[in-house]
N, CA, C, O and CB atoms as a CASP TS submission, in Angstrom:
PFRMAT TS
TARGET T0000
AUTHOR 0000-0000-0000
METHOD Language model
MODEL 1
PARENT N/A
ATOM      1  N   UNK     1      28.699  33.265 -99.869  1.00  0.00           N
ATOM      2  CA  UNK     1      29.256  34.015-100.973  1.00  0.00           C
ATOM      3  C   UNK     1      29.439  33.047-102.151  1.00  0.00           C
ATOM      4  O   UNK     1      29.848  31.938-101.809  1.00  0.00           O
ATOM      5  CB  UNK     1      30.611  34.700-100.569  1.00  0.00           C
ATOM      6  N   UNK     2      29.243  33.210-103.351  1.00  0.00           N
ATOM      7  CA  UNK     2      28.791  32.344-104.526  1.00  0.00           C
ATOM      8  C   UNK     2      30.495  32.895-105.235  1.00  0.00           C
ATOM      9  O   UNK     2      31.072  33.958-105.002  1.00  0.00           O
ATOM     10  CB  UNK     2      26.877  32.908-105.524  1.00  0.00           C
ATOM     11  N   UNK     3      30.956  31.754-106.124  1.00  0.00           N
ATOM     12  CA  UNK     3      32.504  31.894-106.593  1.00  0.00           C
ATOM     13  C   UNK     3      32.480  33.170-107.230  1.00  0.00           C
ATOM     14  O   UNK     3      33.496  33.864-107.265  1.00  0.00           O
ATOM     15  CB  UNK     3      33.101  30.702-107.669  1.00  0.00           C
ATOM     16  N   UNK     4      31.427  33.525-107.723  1.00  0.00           N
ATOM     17  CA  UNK     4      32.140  35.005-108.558  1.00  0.00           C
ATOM     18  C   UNK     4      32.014  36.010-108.184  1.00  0.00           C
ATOM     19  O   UNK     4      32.131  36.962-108.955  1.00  0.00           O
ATOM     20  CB  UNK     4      31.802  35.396-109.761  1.00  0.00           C
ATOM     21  N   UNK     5      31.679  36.214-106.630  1.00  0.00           N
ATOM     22  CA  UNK     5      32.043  37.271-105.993  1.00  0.00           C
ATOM     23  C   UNK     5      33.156  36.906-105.451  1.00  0.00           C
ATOM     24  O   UNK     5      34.107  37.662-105.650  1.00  0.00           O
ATOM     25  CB  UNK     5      31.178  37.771-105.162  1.00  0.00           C
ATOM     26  N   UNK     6      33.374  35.787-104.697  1.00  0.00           N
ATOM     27  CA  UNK     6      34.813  35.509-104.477  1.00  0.00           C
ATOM     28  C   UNK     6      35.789  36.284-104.978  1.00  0.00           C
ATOM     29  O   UNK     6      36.472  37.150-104.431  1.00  0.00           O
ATOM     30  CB  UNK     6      35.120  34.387-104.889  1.00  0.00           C
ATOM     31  N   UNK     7      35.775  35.717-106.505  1.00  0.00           N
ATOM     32  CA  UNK     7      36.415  36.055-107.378  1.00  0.00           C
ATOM     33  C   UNK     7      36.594  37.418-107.434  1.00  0.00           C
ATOM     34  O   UNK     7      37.654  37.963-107.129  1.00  0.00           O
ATOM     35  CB  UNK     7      35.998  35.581-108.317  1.00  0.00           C
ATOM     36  N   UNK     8      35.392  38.120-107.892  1.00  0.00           N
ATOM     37  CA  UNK     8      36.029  39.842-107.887  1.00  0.00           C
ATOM     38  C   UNK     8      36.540  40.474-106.643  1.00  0.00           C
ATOM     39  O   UNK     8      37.358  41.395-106.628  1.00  0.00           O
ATOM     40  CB  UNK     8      34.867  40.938-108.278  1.00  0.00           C
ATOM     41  N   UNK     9      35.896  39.806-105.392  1.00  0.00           N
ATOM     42  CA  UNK     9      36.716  40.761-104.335  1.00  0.00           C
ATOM     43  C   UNK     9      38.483  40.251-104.183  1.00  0.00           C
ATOM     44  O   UNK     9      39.293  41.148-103.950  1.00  0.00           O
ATOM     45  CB  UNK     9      35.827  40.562-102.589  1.00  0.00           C
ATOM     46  N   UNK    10      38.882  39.113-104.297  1.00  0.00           N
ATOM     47  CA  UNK    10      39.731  38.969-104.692  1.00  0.00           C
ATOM     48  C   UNK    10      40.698  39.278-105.491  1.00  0.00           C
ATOM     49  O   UNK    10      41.837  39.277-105.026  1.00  0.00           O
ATOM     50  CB  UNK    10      39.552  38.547-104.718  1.00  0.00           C
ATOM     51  N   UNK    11      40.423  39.714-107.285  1.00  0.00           N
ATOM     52  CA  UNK    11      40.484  40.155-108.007  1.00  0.00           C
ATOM     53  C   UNK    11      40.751  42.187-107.436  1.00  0.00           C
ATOM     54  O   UNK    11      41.542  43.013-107.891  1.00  0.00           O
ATOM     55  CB  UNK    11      39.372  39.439-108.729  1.00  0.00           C
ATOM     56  N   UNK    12      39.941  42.293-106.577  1.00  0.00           N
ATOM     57  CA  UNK    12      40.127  43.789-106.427  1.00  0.00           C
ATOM     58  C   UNK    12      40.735  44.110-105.316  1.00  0.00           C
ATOM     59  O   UNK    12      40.869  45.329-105.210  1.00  0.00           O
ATOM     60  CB  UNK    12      38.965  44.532-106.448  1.00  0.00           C
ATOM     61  N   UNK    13      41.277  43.327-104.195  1.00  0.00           N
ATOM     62  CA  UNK    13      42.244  42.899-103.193  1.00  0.00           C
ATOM     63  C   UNK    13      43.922  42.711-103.880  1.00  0.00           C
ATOM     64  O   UNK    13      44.966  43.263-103.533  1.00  0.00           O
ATOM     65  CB  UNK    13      41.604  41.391-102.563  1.00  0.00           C
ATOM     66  N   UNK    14      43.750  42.052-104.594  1.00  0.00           N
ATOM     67  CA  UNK    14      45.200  41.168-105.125  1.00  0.00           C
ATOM     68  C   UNK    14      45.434  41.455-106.399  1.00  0.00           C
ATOM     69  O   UNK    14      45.966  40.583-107.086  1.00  0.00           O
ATOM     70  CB  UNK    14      45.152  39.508-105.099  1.00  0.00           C
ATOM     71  N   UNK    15      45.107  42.662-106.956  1.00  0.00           N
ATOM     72  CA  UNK    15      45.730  42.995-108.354  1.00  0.00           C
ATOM     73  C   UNK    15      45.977  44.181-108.925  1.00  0.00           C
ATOM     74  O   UNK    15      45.215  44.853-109.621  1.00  0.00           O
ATOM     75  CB  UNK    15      45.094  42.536-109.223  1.00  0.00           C
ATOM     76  N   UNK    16      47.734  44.541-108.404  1.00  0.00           N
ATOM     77  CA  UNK    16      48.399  45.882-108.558  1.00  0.00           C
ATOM     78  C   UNK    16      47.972  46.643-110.037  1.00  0.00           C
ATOM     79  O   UNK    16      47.330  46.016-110.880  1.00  0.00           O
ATOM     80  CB  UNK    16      50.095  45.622-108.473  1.00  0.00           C
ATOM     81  N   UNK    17      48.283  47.675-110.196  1.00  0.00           N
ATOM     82  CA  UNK    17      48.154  48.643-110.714  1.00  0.00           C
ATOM     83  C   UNK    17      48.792  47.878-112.180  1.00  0.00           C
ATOM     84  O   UNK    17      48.527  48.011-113.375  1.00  0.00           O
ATOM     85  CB  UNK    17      48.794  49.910-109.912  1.00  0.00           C
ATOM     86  N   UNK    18      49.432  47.314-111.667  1.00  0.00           N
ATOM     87  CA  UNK    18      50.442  47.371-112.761  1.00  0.00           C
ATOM     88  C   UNK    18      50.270  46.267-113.828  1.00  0.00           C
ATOM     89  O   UNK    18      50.955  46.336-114.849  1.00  0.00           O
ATOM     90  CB  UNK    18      51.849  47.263-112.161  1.00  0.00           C
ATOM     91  N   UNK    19      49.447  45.311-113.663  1.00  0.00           N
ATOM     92  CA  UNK    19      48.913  44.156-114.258  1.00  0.00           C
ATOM     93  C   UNK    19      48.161  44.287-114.922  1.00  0.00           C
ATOM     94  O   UNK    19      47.483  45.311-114.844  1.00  0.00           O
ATOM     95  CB  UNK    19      48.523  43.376-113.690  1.00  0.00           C
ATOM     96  N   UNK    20      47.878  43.238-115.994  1.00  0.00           N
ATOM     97  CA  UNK    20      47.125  43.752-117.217  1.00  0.00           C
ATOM     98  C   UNK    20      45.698  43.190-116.417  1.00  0.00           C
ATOM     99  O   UNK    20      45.843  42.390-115.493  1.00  0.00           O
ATOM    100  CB  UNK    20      47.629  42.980-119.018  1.00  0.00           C
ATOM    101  N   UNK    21      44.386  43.623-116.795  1.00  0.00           N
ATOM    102  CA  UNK    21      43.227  43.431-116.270  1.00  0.00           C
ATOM    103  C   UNK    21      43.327  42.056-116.948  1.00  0.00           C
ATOM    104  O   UNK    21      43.801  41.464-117.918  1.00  0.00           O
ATOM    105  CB  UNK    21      42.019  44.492-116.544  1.00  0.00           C
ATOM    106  N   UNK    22      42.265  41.855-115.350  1.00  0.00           N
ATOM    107  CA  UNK    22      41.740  40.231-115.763  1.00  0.00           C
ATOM    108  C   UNK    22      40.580  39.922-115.551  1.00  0.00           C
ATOM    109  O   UNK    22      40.196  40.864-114.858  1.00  0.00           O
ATOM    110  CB  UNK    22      42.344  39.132-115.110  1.00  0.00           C
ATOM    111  N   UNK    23      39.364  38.942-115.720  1.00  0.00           N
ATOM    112  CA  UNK    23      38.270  39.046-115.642  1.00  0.00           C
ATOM    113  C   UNK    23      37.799  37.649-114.618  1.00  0.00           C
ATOM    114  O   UNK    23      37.798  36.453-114.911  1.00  0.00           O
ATOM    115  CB  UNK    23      37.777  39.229-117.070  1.00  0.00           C
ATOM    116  N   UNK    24      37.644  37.927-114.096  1.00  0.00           N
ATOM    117  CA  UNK    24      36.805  37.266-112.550  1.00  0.00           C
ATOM    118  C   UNK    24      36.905  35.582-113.218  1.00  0.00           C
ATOM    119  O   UNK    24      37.065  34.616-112.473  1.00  0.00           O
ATOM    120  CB  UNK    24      34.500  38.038-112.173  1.00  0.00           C
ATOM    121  N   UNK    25      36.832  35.509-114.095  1.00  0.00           N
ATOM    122  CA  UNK    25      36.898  33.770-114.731  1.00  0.00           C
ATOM    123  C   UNK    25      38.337  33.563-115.347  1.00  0.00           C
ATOM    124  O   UNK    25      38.377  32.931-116.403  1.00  0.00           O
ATOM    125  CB  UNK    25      35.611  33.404-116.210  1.00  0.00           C
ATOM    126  N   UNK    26      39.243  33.913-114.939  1.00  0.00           N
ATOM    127  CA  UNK    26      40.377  33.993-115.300  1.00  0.00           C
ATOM    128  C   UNK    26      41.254  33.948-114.032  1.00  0.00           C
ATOM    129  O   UNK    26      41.272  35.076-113.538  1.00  0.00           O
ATOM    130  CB  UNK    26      40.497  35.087-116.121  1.00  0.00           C
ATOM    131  N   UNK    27      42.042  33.004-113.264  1.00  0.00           N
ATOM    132  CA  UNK    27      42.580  32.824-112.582  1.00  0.00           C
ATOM    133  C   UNK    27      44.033  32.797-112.396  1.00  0.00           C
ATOM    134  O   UNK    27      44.440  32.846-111.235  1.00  0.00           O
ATOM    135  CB  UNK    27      42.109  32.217-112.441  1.00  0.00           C
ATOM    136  N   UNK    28      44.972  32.719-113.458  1.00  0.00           N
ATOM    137  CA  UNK    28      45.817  33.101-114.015  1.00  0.00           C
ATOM    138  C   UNK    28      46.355  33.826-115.503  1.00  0.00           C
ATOM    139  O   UNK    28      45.861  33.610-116.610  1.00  0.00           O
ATOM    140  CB  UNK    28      46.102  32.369-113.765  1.00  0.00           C
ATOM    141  N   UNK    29      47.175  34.477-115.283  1.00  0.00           N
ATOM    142  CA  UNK    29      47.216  35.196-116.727  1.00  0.00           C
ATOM    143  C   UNK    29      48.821  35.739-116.791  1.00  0.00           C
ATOM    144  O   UNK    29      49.380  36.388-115.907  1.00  0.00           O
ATOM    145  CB  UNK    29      45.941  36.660-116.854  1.00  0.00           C
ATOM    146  N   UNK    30      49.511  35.223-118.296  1.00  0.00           N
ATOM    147  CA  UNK    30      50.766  35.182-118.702  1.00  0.00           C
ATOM    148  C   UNK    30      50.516  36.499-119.573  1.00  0.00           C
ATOM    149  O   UNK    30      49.873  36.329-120.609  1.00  0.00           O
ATOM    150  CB  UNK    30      51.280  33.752-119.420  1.00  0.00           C
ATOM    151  N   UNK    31      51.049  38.092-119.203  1.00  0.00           N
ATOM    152  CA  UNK    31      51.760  39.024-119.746  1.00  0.00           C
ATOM    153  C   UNK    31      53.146  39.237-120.428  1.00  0.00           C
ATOM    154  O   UNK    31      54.114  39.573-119.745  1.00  0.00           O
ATOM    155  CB  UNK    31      51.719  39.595-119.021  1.00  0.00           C
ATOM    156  N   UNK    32      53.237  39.056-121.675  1.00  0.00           N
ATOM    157  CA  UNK    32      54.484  39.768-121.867  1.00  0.00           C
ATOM    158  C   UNK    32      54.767  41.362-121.787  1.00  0.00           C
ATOM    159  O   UNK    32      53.953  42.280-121.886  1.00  0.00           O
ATOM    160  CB  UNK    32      54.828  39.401-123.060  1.00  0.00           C
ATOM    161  N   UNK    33      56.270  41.416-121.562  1.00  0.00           N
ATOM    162  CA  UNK    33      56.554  42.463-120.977  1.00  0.00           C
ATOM    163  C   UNK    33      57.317  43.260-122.107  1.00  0.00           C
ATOM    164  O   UNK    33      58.490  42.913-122.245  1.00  0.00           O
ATOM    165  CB  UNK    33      57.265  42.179-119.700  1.00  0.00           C
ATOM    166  N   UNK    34      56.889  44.220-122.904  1.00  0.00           N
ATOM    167  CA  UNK    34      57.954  45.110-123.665  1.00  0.00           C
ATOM    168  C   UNK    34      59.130  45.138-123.183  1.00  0.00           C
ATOM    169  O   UNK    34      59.443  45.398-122.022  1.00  0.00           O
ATOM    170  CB  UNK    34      57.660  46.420-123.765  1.00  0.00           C
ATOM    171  N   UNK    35      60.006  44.795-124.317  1.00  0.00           N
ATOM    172  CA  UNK    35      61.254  45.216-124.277  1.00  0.00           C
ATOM    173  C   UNK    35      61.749  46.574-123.491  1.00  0.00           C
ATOM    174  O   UNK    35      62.520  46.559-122.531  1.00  0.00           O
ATOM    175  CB  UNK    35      61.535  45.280-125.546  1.00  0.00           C
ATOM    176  N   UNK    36      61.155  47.770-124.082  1.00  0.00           N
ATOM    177  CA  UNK    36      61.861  48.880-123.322  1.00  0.00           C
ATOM    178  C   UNK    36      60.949  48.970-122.316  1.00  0.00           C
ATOM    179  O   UNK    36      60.974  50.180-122.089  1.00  0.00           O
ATOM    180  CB  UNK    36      62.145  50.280-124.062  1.00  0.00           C
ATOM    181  N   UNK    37      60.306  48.585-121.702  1.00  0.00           N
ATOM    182  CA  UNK    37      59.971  48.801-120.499  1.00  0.00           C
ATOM    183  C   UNK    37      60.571  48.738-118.915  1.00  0.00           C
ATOM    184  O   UNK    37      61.038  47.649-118.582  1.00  0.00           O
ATOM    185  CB  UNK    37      59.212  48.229-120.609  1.00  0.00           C
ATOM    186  N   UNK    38      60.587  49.747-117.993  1.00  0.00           N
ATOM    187  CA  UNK    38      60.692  49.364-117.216  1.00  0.00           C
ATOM    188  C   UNK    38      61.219  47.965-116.164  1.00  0.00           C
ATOM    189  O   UNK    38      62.274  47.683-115.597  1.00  0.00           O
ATOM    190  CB  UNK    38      60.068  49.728-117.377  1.00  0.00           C
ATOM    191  N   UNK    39      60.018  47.389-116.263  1.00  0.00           N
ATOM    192  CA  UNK    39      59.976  46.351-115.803  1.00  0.00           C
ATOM    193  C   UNK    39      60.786  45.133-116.366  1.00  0.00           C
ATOM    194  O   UNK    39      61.213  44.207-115.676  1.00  0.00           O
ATOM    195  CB  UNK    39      58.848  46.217-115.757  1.00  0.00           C
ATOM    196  N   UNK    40      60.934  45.270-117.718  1.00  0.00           N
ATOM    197  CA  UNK    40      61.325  44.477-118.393  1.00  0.00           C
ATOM    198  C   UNK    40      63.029  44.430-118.105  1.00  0.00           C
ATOM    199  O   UNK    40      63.753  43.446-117.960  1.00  0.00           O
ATOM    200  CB  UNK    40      60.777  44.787-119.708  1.00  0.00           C
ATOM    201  N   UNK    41      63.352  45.834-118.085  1.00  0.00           N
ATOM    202  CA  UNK    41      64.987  45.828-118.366  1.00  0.00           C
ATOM    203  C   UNK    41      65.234  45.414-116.821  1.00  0.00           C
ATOM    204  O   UNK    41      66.334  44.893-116.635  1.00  0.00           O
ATOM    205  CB  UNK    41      65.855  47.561-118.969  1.00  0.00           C
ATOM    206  N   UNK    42      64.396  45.555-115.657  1.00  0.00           N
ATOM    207  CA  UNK    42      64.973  45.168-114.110  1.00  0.00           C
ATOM    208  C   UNK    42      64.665  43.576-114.110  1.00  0.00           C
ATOM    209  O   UNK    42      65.257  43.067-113.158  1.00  0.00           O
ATOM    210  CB  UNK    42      64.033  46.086-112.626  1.00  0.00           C
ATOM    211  N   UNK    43      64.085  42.817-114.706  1.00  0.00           N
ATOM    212  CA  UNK    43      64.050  41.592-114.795  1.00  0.00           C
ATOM    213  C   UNK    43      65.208  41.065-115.353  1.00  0.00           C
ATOM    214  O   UNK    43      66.011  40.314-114.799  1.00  0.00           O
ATOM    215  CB  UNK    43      63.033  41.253-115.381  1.00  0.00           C
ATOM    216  N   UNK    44      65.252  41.617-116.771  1.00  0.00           N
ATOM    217  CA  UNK    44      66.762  41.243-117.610  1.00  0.00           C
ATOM    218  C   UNK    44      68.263  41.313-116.541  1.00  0.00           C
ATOM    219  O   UNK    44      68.999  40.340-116.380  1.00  0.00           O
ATOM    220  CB  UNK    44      67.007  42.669-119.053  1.00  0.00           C
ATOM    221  N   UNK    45      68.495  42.756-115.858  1.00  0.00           N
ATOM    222  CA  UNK    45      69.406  42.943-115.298  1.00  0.00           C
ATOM    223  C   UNK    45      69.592  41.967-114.007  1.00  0.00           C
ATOM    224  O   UNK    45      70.613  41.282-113.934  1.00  0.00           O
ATOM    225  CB  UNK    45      69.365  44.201-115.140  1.00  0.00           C
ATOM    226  N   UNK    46      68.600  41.909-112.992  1.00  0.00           N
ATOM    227  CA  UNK    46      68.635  40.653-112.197  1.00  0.00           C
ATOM    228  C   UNK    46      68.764  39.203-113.073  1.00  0.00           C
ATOM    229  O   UNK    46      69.044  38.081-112.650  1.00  0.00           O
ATOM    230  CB  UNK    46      67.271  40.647-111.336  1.00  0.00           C
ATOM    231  N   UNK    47      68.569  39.486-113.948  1.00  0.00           N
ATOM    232  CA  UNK    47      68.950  37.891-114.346  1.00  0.00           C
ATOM    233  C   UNK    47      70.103  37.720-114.559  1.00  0.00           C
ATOM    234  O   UNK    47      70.701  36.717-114.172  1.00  0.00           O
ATOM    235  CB  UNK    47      68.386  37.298-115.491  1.00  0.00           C
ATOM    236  N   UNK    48      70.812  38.976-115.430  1.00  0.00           N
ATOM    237  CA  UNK    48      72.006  38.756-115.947  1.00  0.00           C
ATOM    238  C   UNK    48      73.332  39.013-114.894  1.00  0.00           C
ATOM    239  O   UNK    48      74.510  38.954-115.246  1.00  0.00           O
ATOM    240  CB  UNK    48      72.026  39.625-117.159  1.00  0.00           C
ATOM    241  N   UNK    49      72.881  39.288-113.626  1.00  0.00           N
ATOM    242  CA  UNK    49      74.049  39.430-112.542  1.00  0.00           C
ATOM    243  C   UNK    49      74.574  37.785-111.944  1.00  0.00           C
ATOM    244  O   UNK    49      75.583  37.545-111.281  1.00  0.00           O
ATOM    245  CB  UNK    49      73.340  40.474-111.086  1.00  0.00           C
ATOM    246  N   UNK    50      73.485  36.771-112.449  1.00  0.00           N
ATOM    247  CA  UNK    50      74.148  35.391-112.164  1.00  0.00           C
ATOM    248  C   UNK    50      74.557  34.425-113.693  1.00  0.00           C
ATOM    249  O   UNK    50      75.464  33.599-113.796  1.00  0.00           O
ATOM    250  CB  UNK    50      72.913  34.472-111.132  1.00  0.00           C
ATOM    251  N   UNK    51      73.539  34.864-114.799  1.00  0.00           N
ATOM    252  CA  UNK    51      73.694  34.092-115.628  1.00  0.00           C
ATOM    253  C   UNK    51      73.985  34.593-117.352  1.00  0.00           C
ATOM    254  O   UNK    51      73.104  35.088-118.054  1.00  0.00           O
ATOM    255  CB  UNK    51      72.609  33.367-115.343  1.00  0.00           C
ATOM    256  N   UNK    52      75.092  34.391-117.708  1.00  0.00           N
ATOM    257  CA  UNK    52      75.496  34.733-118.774  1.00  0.00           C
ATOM    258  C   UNK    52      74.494  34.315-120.435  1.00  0.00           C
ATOM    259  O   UNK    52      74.685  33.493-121.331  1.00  0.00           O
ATOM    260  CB  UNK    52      76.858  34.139-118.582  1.00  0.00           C
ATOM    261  N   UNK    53      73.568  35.230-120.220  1.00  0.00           N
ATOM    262  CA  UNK    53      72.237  34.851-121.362  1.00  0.00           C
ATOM    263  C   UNK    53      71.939  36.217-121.911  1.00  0.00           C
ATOM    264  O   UNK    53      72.386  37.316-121.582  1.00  0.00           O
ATOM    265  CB  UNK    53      70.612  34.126-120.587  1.00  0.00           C
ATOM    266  N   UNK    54      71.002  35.843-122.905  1.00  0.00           N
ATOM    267  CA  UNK    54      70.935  36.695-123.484  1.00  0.00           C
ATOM    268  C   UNK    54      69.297  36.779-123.322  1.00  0.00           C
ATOM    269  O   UNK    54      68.755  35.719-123.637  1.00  0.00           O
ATOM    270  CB  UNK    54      71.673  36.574-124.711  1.00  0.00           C
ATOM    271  N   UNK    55      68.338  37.887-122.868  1.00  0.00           N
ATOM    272  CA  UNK    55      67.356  37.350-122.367  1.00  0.00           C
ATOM    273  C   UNK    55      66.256  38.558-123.840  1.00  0.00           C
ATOM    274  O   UNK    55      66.408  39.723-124.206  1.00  0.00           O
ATOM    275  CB  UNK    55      67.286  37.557-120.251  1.00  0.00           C
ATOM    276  N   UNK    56      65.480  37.708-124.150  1.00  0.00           N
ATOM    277  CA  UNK    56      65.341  37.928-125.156  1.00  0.00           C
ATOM    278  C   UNK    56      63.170  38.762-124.927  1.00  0.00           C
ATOM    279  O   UNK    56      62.552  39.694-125.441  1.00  0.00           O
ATOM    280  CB  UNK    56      65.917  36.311-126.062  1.00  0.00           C
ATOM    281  N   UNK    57      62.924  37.914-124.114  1.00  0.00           N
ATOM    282  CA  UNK    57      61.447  37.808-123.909  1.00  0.00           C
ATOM    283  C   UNK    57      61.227  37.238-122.544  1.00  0.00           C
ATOM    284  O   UNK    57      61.530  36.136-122.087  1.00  0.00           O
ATOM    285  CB  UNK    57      60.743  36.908-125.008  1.00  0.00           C
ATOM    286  N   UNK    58      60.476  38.515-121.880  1.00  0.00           N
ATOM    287  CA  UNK    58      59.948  38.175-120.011  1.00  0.00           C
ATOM    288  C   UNK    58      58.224  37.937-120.160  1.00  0.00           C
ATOM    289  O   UNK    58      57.445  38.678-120.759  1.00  0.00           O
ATOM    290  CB  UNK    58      60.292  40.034-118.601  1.00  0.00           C
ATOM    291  N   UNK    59      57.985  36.999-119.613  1.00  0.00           N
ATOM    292  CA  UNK    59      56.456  36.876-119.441  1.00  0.00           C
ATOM    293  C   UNK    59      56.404  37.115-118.032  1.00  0.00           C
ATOM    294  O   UNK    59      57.335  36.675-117.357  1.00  0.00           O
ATOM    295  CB  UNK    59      55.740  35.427-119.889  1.00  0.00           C
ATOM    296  N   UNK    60      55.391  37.793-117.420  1.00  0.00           N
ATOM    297  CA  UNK    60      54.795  38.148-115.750  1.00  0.00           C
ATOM    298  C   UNK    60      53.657  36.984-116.018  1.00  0.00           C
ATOM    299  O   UNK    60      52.962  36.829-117.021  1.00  0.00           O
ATOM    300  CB  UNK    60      53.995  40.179-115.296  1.00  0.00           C
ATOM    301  N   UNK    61      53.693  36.152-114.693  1.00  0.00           N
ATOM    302  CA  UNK    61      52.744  35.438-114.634  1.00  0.00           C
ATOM    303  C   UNK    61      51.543  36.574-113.067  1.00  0.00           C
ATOM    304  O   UNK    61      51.825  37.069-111.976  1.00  0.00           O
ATOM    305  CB  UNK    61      53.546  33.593-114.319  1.00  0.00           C
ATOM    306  N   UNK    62      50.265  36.468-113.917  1.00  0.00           N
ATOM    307  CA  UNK    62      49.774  37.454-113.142  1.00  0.00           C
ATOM    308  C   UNK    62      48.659  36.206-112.574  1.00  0.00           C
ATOM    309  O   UNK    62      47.911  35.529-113.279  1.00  0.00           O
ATOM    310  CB  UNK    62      49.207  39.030-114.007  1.00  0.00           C
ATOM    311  N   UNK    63      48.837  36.146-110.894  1.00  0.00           N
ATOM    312  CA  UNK    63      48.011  35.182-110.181  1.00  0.00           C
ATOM    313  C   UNK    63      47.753  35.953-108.783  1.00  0.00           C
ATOM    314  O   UNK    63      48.595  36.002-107.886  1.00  0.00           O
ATOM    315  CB  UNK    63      48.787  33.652-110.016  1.00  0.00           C
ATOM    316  N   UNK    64      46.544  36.516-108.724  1.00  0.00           N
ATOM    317  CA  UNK    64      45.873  37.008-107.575  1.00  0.00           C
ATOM    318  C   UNK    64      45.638  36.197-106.517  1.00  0.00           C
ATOM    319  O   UNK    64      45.592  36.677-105.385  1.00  0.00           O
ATOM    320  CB  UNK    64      44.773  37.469-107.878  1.00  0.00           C
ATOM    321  N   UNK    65      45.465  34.908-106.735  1.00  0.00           N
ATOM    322  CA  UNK    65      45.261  33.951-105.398  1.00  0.00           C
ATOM    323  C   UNK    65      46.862  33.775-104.710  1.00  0.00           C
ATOM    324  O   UNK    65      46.914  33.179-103.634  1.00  0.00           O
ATOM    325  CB  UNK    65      44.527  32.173-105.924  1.00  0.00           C
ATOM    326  N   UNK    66      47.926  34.194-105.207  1.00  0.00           N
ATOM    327  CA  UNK    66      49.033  33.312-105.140  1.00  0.00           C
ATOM    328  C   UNK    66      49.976  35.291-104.141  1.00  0.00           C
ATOM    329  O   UNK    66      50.667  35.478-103.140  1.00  0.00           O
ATOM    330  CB  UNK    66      49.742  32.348-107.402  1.00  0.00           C
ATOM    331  N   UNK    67      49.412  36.161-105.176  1.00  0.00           N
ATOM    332  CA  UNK    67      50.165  37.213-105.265  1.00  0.00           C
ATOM    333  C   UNK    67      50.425  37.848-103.658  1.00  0.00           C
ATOM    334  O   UNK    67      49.526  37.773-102.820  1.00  0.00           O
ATOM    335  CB  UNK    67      49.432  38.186-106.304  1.00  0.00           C
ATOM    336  N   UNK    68      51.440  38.326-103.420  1.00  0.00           N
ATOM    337  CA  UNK    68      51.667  38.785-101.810  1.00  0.00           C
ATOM    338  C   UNK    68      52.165  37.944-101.241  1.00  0.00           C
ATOM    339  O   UNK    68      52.930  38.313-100.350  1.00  0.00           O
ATOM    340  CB  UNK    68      50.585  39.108-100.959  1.00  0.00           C
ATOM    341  N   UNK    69      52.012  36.561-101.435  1.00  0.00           N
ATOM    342  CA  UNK    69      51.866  35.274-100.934  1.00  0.00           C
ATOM    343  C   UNK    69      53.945  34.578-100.541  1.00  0.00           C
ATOM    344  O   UNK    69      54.215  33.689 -99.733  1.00  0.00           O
ATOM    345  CB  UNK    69      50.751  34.277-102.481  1.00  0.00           C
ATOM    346  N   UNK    70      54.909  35.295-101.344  1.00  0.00           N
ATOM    347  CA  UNK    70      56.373  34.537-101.334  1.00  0.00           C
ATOM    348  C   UNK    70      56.721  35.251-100.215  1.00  0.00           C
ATOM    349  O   UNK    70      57.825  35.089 -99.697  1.00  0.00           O
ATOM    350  CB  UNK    70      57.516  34.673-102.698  1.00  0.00           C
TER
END
């Protein structure tokens, strides 16, 4: 198997719905996350149950080799 099939079956294994597309030569990728979003305000709120901040801007680091993986 030659890396850039690797890559896409990987790529089409390990990358939720919810992630911004990425392209088979791209191995990691930093999303920011809208403010009113979803996702955004459950990041803010877990943060803010230990640390008194003001959280201004969430980046998702989107990594298919890594993802599933904690």
């Amino acid at each position: 198997m030659d890396s850039s099939s690797l890559v896409n079956c990987v790529l089409s294994t390990h990358q939720p719905e919810s992630w911004d597309s990425m392209t088979a030569d791209t191995e990691v990728h930093l999303a920011e996350l809208y403010t009113l979003s979803n996702e955004f305000a459950s990041v803010r709120d877990k943060i803010q149950r230990t640390l008194t901040v003001d959280v201004s801007r969430v980046q998702r680091v989107q990594n298919p080799y890594i993802y599933g993986k904690l």
